[in-house]
Phi, psi and omega in degrees: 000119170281151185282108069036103139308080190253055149258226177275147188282164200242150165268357167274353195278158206260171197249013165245335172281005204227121132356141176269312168335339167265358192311305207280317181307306185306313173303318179280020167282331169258040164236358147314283217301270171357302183281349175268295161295358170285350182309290177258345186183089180233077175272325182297000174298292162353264153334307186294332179261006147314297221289285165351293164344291182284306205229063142326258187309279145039307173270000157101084133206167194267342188215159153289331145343289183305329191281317174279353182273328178263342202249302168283346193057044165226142205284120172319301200303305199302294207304330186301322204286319185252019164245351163271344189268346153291309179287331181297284174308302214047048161308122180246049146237149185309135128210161201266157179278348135332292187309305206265024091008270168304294186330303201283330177284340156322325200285338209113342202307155190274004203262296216025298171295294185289342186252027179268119176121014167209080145223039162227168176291146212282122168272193186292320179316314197291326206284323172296286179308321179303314198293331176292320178300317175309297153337321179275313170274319195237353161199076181287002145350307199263343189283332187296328173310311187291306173317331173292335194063054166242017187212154173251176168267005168272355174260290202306332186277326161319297202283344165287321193080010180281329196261140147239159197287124190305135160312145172313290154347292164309338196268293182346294189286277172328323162312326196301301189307314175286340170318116149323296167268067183291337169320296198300318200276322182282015182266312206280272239272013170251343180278329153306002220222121188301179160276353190250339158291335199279301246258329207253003191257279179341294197294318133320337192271286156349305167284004195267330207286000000 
């Protein structure tokens, strides 16, 4: 029987053991985790992108691709190259993804060649080339609009379906995440809150506790 977890979320906890309703808080838990410890040590790729696989869609991406590139920041083609090359080796020891990177395209891999120049963690630049590439493959339509600027290209990848447009919700919760003081800000968003929204915020909490 699996254990159901309602405390606070882990960025190692698994995403069938977690509430769904936290899916998205875990996720930017791993997606934190991911930027600090791919440094030294990124084996947990491996899981976290098994994890990807399964609940994608569930979090509102289209793909898991989609999932390591928007939800994680991370360039997919790197992470493919270095989660077949960790599963190939079978490392029991910390190594970066920097280390295994070079290594695994040195193997031969076929994307190798074409993917040369997304071997760093995927910034805003990396996320705009992945998204042209999609774009390029599945509605190349759309790119004379972005040249034009009658499109930006998170509205070209939106109206193409490679993107989905974030929820009011979604945006929140990521804001949420870059927050310093997050104590401070869920005091200001219970002050916004009726008493019977006020009543129903306790009573979860309660249950948390």
């Amino acid at each position: 029987m699996v254990k159901i977890d309602s405390g606070p979320v882990e960025p190692t906890d698994k995403f069938e053991n977690t509430p769904k309703d936290k899916w998205r808080l875990l996720l930017i838990a791993k997606r934190s985790f991911l930027a600090t410890n791919l440094v030294y040590d990124c084996r947990c790729l491996i899981e976290f992108c098994e994890e990807a696989e399964i609940v994608f869609d569930a979090l509102g991406f289209s793909s898991a691709e989609e999932m390591i590139c928007e939800g994680y920041e991370l360039d997919p083609s790197q992470i493919e190259l270095a989660v077949a090359w960790l599963k190939a080796n079978g490392v029991d020891k910390p190594v970066s993804l920097a280390d295994i990177v070079p290594l695994a395209k040195h193997g031969g891999d076929r994307k190798s060649e074409q993917d040369q120049g997304c071997n760093t963690t995927l910034k805003q630049r990396g996320t705009v080339e992945y998204t042209l590439r999609r774009l390029k493959r599945d509605a190349p339509e759309l790119l004379d609009k972005i040249e034009t600027g009658e499109l930006s290209v998170n509205a070209a990848a939106i109206k193409a379906g490679i993107r989905k447009k974030p929820t009011p919700e979604d945006v929140c919760v990521k804001a949420f995440g870059k927050c310093t003081s997050k104590t401070a800000v869920v005091k200001s968003l219970i002050n916004h809150l009726s008493k019977s929204q006020r009543e129903s915020v306790v009573k979860y909490i309660e249950e948390l506790a």
